[in-house]
C-alpha positions in Angstrom: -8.9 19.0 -4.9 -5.3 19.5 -3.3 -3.9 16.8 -4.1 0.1 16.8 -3.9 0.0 14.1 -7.0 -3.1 16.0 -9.3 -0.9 14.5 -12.4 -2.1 10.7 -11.4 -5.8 11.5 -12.1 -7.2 13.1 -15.8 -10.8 14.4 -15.1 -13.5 13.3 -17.7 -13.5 16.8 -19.9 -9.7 16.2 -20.3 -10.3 13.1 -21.7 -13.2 14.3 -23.9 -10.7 16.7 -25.1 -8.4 13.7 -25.7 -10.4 10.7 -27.6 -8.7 11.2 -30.8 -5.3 11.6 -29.4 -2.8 9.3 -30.8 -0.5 9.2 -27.9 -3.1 8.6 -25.7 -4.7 4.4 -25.0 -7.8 4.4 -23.0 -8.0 1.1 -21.3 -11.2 -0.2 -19.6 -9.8 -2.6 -17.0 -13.8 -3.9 -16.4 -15.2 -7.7 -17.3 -15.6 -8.3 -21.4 -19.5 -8.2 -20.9 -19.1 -4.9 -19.2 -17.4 -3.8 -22.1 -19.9 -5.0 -25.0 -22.5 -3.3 -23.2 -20.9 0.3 -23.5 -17.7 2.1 -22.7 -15.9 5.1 -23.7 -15.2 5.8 -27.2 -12.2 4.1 -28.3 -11.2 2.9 -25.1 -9.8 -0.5 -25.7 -10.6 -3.9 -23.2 -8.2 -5.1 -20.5 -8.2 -8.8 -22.7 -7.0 -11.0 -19.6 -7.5 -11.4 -16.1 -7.7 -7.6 -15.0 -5.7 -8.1 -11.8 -2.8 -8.2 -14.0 -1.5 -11.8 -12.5 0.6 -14.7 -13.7 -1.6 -17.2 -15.2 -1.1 -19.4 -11.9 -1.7 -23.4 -12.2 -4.2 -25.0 -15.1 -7.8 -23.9 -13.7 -6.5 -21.0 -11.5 -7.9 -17.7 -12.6 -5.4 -15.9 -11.5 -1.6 -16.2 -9.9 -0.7 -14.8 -6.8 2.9 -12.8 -8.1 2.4 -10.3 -10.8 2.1 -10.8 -14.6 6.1 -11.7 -15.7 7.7 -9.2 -17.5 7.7 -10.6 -21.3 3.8 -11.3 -20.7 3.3 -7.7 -19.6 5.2 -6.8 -22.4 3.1 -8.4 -25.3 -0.5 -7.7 -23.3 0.7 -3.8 -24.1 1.8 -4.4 -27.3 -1.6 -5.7 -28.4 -3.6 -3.1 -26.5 -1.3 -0.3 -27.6 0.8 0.5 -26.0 4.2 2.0 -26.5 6.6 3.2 -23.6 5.7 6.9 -25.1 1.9 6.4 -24.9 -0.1 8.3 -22.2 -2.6 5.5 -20.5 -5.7 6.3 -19.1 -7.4 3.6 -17.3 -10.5 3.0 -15.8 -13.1 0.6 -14.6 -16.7 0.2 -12.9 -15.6 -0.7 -9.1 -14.5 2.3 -7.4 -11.3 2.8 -9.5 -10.0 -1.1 -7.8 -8.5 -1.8 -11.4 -7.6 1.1 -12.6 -5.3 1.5 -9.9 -4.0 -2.1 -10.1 -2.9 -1.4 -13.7 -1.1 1.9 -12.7 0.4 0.2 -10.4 1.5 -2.0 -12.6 2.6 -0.1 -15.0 4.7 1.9 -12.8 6.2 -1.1 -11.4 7.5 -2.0 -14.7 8.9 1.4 -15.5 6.0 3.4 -17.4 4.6 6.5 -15.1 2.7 8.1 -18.1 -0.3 6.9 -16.1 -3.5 8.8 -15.3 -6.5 7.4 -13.8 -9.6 8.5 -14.9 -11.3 10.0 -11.8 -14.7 8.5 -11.0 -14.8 5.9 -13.6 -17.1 4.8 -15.4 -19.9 6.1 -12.8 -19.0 9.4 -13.2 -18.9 9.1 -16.9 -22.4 7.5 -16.8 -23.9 9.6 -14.5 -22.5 13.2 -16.4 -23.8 11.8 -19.6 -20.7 11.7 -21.0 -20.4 9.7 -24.9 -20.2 6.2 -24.8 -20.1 3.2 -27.6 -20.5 -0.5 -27.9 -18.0 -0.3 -30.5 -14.6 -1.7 -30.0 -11.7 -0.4 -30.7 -8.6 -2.0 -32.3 -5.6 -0.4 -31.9 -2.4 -1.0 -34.3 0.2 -3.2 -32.3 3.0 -1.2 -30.4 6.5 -2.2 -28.7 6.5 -2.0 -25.0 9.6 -2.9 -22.9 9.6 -3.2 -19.4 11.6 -2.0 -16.5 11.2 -3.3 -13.4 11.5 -1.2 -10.7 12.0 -3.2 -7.1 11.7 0.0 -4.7 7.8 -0.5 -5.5 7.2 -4.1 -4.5 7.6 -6.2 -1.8 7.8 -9.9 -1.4 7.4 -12.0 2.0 10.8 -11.6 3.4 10.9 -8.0 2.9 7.3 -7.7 4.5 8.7 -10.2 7.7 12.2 -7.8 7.6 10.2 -4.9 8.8 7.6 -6.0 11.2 8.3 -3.6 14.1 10.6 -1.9 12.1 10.0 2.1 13.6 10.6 3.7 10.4 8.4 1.6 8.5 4.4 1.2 8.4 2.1 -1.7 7.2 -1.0 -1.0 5.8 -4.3 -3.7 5.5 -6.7 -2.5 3.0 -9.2 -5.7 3.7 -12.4 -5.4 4.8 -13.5 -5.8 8.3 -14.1 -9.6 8.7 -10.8 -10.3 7.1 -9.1 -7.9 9.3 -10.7 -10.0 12.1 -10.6 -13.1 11.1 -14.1 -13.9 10.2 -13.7 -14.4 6.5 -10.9 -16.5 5.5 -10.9 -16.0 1.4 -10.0 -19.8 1.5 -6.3 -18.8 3.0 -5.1 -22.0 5.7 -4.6 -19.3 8.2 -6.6 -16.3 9.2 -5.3 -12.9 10.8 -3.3 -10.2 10.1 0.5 -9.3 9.8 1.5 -8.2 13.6 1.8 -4.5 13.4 -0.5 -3.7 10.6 -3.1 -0.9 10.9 -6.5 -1.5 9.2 -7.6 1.1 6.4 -10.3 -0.4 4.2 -9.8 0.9 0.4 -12.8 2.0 0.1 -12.1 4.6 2.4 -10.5 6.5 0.1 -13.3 7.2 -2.8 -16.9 8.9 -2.5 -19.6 6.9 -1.5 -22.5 9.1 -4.2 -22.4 8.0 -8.0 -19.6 9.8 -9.0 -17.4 7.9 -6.9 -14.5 10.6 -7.3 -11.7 10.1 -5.0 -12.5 11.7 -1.7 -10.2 15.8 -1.6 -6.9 15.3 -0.5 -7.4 17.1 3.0 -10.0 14.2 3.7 -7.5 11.4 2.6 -5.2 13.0 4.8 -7.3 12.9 7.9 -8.4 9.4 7.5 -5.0 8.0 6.9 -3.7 10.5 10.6 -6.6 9.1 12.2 -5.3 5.6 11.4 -1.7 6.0 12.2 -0.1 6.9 9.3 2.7 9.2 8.9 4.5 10.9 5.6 8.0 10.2 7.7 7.5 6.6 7.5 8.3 4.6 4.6 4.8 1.7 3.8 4.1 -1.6 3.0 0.5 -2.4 1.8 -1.3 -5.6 1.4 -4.6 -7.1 1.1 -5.7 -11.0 -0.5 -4.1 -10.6 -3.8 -2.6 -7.3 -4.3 -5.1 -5.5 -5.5 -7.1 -3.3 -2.8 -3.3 -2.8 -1.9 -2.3 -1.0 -5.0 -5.4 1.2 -4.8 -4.5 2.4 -1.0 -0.9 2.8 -2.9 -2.3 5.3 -5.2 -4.5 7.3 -2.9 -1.4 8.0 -0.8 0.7 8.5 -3.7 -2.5 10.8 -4.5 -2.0 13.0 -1.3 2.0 12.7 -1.2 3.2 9.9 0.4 6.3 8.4 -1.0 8.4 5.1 -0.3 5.1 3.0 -0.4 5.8 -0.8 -1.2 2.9 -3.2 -2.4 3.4 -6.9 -0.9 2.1 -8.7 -4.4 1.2 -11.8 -2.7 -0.2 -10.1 -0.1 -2.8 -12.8 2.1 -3.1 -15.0 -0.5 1.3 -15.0 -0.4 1.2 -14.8 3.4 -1.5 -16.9 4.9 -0.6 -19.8 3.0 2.8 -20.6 4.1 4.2 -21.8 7.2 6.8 -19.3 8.0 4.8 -15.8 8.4 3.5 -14.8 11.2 -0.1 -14.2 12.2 -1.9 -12.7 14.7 -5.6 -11.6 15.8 -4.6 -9.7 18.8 
């Protein structure tokens, strides 16, 4: 589909071609009870909070920073995972997870990462083999290697507000953007100098929820303000939606793209970050 990345995405007869591959760990990044119901064969289930998050205080269900390295490290040994292994994730909402977790993984060092384009829709709706089995893989050894170039923390993100050579992406919704929905933040707004790109802008809206060809990425990110020359920061609430507008431009051939981890949930809780809704 001319895409300038095709190697981030395996289509589903790849992976049907693939199932019994050793080096390859299918990970379904959906909700346990998802998983029970059906999945892929042999795909093994994401077994903690799939936005990939520290644990965060008692009765939180999720941090706002990114799972620490030695966590990280034993979650993949369990599921698999070996810095060799090819992973192939996936998940039920539009590719939101699947993204997170190569994100993730790239972060700490591992870019054998290939998400599975359309998801579980499109392996649904093409009638592709699925099980209520689970699979148990043998444990691996997984070390992890931070890379910093691909995060970015609050001071960073304040660093380059009006910076020229840099642009900041929001991939909330619209009432966030505004100011209408406050996700239980103190503070409501947006980081001054941000342009607004929902994340859902980037995948089809029909069941097999494919991400959109790369010529129509590329127009809706122009159309926005983006621009290959400048080096990006996204964000969202949590991190999430901003790793998934990460890997559509990654998709089409954007490079130098920063994820604030924290994102709102970082930002519009502290005292010393500017807001705006103008």
């Amino acid at each position: 589909m001319g895409y300038a990345r095709p190697e981030l995405l395996v289509e589903p007869d790849w992976l049907i071609d693939h199932l019994d591959d050793p080096g390859v760990r299918i990970i379904d990044c959906a909700v346990l009870e998802a998983y029970r119901r059906a999945h892929i064969p042999r795909a093994v289930h994401l077994p903690v909070h799939y936005y990939l998050k520290e644990s965060g205080p008692p009765g939180a269900d999720h941090g706002t920073f990114v799972m620490p390295p030695r966590e990280f490290e034993a979650l993949m040994g369990r599921l698999g995972v070996s810095n060799d292994t090819l992973v192939v994730p996936y998940d039920d909402n539009n590719a939101l997870l699947a993204a997170r977790m190569w994100w993730v993984l790239n972060y700490y060092g591992h870019t054998k990462v290939r998400v599975l384009n359309g998801g579980w829709h499109r392996w649904l709706t093409e009638g592709r083999p699925i099980t209520f089995h689970a699979a148990r893989p043998a444990p691996a050894t997984f070390v992890a290697r931070p890379n910093p170039d691909l995060i970015a923390d609050a001071e960073y993100l304040k660093a380059h507000i009006g910076d020229p050579s840099c642009q900041i992406l929001d991939a909330r919704t619209d009432e966030e953007w505004n100011g209408t929905n406050d996700r239980g933040n103190r503070r409501v707004g947006r980081v001054p100098g941000a342009k607004h790109l929902e994340w859902l802008n980037f995948v089809e809206k029909r069941d097999l929820r494919r991400f959109l060809p790369a010529e129509e990425i590329d127009r809706i990110l122009t159309e926005a303000g983006f621009s290959r020359e400048r080096a990006t920061i996204t964000y969202c609430q949590g991190g999430i939606r901003a790793a998934h507008a990460a890997f559509a431009m990654t998709l089409v051939g954007y490079d130098n793209i920063r994820v604030y981890d924290g994102s709102m949930r970082d930002w519009a809780n502290r005292d010393d970050t500017p807001l705006t809704l103008e």
